[in-house]
PyMOL CGO cylinders between C-alpha atoms (Angstrom):
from pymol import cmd
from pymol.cgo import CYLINDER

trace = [
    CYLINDER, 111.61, 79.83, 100.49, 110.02, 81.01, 97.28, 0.3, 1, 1, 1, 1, 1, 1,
    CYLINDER, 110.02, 81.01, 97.28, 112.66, 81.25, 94.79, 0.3, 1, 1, 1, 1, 1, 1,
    CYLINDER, 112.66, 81.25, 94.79, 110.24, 83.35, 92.26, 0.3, 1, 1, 1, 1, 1, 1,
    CYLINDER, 110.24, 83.35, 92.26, 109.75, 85.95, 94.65, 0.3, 1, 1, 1, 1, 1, 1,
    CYLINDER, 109.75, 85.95, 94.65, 113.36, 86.27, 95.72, 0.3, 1, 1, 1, 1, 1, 1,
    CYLINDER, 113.36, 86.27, 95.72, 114.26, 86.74, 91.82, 0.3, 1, 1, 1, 1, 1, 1,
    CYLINDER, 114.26, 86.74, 91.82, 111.97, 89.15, 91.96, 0.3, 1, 1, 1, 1, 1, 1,
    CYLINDER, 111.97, 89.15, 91.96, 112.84, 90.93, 95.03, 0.3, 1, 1, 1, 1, 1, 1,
    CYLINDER, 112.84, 90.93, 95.03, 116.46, 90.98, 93.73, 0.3, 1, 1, 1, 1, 1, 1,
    CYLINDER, 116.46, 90.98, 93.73, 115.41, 92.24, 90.36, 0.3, 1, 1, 1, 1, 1, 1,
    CYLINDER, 115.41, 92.24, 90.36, 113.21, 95.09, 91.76, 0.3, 1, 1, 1, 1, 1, 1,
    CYLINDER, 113.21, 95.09, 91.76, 116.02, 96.15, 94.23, 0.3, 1, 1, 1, 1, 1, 1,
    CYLINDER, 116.02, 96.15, 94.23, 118.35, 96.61, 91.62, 0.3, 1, 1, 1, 1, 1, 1,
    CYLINDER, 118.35, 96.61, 91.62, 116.12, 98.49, 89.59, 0.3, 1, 1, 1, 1, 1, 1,
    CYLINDER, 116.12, 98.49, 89.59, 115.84, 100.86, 92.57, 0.3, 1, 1, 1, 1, 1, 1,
    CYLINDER, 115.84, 100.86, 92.57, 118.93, 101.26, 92.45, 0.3, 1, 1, 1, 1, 1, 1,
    CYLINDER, 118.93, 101.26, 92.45, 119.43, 101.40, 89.00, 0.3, 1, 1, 1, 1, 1, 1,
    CYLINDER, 119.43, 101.40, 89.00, 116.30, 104.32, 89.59, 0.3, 1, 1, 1, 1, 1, 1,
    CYLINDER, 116.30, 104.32, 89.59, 118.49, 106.55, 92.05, 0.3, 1, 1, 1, 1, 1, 1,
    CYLINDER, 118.49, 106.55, 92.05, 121.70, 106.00, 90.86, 0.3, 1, 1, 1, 1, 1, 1,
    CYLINDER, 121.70, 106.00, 90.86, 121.30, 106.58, 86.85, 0.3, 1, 1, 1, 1, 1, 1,
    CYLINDER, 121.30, 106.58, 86.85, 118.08, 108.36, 87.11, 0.3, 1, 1, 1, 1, 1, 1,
    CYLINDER, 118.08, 108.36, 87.11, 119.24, 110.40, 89.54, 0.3, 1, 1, 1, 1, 1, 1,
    CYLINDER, 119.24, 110.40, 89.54, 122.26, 111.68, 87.19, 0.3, 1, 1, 1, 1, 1, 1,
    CYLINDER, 122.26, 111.68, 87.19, 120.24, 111.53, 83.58, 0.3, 1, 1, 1, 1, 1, 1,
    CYLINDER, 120.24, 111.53, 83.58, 116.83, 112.59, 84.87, 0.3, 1, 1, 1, 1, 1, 1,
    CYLINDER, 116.83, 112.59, 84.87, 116.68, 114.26, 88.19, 0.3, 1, 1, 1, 1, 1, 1,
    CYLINDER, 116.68, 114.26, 88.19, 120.05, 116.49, 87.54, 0.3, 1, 1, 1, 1, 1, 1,
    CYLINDER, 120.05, 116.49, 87.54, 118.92, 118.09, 83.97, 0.3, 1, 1, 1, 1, 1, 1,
    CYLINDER, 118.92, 118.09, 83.97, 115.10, 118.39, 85.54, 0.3, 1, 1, 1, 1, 1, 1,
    CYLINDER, 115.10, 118.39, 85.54, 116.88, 120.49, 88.38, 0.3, 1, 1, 1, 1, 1, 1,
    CYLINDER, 116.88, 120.49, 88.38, 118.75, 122.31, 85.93, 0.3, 1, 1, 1, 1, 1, 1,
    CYLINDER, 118.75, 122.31, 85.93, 115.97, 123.02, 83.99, 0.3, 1, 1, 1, 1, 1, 1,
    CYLINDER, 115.97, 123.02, 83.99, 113.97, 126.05, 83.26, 0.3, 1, 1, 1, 1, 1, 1,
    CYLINDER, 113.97, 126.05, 83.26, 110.44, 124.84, 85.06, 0.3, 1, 1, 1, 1, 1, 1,
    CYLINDER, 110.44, 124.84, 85.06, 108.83, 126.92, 87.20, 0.3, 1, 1, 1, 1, 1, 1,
    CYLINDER, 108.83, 126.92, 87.20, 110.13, 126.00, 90.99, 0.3, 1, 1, 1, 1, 1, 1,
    CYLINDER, 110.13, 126.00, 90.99, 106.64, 124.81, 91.48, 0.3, 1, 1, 1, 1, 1, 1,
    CYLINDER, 106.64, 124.81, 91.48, 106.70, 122.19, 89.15, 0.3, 1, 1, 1, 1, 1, 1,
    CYLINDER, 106.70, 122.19, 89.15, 110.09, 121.34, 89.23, 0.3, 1, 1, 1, 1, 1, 1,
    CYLINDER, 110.09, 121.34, 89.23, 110.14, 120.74, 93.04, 0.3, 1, 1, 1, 1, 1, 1,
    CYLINDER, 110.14, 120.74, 93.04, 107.04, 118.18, 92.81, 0.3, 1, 1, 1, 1, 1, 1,
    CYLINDER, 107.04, 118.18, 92.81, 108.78, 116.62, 90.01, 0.3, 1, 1, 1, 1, 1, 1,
    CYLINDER, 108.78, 116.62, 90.01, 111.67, 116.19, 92.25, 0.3, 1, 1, 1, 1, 1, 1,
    CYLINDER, 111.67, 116.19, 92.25, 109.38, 115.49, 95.36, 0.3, 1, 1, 1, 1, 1, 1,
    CYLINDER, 109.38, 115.49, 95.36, 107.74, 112.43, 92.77, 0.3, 1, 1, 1, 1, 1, 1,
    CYLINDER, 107.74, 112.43, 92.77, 110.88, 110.95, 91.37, 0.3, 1, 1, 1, 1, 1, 1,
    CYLINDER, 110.88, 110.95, 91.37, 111.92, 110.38, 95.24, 0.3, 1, 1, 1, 1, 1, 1,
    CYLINDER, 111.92, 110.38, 95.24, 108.83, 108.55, 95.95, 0.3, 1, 1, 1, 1, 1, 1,
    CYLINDER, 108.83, 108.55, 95.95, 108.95, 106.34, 92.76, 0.3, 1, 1, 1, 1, 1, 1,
    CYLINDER, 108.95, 106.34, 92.76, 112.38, 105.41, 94.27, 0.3, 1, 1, 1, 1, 1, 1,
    CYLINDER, 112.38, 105.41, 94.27, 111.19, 104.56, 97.64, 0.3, 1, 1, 1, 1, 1, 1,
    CYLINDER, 111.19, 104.56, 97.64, 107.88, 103.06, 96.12, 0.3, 1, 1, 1, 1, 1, 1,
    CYLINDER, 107.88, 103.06, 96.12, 110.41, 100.53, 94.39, 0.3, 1, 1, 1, 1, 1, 1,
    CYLINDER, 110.41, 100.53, 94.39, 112.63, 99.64, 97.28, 0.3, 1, 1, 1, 1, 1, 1,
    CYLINDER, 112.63, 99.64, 97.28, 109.75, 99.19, 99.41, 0.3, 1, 1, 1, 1, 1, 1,
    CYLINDER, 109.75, 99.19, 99.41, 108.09, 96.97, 96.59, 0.3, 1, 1, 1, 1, 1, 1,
    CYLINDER, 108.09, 96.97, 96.59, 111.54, 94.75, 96.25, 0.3, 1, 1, 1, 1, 1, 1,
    CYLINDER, 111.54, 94.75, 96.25, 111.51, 94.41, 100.43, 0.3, 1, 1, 1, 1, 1, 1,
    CYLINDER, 111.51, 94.41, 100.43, 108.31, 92.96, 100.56, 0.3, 1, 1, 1, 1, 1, 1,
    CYLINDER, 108.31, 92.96, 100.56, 108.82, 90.59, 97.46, 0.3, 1, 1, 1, 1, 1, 1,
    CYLINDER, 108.82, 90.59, 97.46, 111.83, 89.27, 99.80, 0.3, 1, 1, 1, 1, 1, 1,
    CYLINDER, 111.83, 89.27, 99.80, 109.76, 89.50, 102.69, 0.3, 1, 1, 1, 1, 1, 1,
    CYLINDER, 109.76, 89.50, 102.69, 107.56, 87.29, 101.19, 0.3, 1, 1, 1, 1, 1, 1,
    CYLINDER, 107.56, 87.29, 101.19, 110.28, 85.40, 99.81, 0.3, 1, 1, 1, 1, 1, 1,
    CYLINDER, 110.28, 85.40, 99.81, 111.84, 84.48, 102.80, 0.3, 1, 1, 1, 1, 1, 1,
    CYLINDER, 111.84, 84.48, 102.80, 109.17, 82.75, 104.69, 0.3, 1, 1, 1, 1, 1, 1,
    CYLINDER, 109.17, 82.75, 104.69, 105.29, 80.96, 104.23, 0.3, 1, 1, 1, 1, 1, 1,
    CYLINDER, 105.29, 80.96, 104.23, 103.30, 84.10, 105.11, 0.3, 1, 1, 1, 1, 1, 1,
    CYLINDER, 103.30, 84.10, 105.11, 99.46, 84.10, 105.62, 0.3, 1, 1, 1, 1, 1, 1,
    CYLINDER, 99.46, 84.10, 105.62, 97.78, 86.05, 102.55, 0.3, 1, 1, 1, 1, 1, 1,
    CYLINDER, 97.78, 86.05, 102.55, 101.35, 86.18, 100.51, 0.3, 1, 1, 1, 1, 1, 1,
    CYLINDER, 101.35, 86.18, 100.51, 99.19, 85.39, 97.64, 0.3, 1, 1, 1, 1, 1, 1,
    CYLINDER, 99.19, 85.39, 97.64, 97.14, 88.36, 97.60, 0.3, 1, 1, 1, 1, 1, 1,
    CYLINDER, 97.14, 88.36, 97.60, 100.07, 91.06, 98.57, 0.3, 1, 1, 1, 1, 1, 1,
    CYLINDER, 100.07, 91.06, 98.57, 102.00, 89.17, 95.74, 0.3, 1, 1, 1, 1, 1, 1,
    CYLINDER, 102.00, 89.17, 95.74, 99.34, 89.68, 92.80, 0.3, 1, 1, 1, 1, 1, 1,
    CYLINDER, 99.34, 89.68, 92.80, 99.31, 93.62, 94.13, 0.3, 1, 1, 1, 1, 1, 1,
    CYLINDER, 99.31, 93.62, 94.13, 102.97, 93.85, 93.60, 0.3, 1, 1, 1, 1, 1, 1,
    CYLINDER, 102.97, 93.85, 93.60, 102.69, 91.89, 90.13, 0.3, 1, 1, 1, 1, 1, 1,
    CYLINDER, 102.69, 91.89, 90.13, 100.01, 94.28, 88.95, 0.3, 1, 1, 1, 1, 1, 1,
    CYLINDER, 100.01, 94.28, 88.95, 102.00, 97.00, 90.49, 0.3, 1, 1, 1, 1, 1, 1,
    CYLINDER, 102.00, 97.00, 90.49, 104.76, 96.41, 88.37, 0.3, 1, 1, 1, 1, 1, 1,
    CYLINDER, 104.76, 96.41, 88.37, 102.90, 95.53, 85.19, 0.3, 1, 1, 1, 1, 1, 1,
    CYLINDER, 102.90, 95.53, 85.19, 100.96, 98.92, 85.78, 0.3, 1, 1, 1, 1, 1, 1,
    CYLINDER, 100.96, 98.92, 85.78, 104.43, 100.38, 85.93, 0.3, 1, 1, 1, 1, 1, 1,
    CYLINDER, 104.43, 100.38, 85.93, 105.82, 98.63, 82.99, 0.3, 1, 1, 1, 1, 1, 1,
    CYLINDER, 105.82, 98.63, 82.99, 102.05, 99.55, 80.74, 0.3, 1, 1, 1, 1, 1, 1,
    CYLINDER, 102.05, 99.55, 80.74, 102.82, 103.23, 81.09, 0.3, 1, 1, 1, 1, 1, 1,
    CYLINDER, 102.82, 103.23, 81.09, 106.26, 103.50, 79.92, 0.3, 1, 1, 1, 1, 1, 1,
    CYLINDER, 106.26, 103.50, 79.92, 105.04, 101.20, 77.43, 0.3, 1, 1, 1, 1, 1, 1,
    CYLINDER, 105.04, 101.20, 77.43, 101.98, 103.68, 76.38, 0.3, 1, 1, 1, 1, 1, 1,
    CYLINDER, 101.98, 103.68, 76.38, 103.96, 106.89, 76.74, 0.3, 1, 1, 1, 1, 1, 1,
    CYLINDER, 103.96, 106.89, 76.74, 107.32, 105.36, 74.66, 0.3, 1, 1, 1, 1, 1, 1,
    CYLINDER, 107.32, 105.36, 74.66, 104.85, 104.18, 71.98, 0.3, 1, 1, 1, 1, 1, 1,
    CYLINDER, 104.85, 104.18, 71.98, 102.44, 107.63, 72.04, 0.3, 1, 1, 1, 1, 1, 1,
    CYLINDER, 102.44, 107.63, 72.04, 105.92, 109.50, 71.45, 0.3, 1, 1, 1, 1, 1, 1,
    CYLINDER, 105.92, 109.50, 71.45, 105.79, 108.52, 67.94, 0.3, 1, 1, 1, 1, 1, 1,
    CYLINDER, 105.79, 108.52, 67.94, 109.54, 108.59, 67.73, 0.3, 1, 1, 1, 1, 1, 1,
    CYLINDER, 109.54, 108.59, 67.73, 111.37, 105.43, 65.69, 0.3, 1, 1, 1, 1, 1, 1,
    CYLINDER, 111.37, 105.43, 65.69, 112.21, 102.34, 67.62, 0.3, 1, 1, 1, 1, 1, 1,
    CYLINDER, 112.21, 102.34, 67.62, 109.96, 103.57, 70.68, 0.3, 1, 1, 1, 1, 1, 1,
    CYLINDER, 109.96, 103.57, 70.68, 110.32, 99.80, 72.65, 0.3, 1, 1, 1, 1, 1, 1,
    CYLINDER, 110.32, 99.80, 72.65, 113.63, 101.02, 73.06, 0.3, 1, 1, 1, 1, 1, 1,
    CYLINDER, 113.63, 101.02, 73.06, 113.87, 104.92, 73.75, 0.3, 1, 1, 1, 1, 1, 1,
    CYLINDER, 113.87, 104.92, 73.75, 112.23, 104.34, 76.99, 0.3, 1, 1, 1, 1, 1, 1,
    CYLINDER, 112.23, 104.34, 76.99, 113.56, 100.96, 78.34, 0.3, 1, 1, 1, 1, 1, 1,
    CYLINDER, 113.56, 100.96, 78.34, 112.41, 101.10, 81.67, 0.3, 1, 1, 1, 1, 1, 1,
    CYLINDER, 112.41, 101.10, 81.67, 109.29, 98.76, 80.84, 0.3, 1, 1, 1, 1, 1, 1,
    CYLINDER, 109.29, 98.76, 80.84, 111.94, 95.59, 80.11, 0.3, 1, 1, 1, 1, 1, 1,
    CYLINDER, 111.94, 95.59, 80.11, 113.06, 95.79, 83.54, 0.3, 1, 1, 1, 1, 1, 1,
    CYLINDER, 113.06, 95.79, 83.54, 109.88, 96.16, 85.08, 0.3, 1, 1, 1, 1, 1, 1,
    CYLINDER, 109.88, 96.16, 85.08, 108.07, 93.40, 83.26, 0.3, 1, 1, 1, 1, 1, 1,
    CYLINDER, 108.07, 93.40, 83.26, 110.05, 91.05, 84.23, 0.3, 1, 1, 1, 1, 1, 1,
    CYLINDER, 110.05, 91.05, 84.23, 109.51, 91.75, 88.02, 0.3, 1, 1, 1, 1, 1, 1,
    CYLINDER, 109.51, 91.75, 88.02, 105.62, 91.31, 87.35, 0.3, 1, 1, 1, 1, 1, 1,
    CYLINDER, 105.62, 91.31, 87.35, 106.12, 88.02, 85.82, 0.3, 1, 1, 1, 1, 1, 1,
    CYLINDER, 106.12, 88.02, 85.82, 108.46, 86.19, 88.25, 0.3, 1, 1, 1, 1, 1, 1,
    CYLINDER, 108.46, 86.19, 88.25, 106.31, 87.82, 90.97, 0.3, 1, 1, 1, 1, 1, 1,
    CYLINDER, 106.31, 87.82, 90.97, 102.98, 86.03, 89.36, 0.3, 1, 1, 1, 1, 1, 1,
    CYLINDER, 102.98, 86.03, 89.36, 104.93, 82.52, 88.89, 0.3, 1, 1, 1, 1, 1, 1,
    CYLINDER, 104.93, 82.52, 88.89, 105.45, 82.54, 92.44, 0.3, 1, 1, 1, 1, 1, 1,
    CYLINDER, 105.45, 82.54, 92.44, 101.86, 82.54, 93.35, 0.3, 1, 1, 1, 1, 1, 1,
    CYLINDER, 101.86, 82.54, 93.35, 101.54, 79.42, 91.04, 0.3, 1, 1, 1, 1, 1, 1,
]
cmd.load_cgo(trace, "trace")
């Protein structure tokens, strides 16, 4: 068993959850609410439900991969770690292009996706 990815996996799950649970009531709710065309608003909606899936699916395979000594782990491994560190770069960009005081923490979603891409890359080691 690969303890890295597991931490990983674990991590990632709960920050699905942590995605469709708070997001769901602090983002998706107000978007709904909002005054965007229905357009917009419903591909919003339609995106914020694939970003959840996209991260459960992400924290099965890291268990997946966990779990047992699969043939080309290393490779689907490094995708998920630059998956997550892709994630983690554009909160990172759009919280510091905001221009707002203490941007590293008005967004925090990138320091609980980091994370995810580093344990994920010391398990390849």
């Amino acid at each position: 068993m690969n303890a890295w990815f597991l931490a990983a996996g674990i991590t990632a799950g709960a920050i699905a959850t942590i995605h469709a649970v708070a997001g769901g009531r602090d983002v998706v709710r107000p978007l709904l609410a909002g005054n965007l065309p229905d357009e917009p608003r419903r591909v919003l909606h339609a995106v914020w439900h694939m970003v959840t899936a996209d991260l459960a699916l992400a924290a099965v395979a890291l268990i997946w991969l966990a779990l047992g000594d699969r043939t080309g782990s290393d490779t689907i491994a490094w995708l998920l770690a630059a998956h997550f560190m892709a994630y983690s770069g554009v909160f990172l960009v759009v919280s510091l292009a905001a221009g707002r005081s203490k941007p590293l923490l008005r967004l925090p979603q990138w320091m609980l996706l980091f994370p995810v891409s580093v344990l994920t890359a010391a398990g390849t080691a």
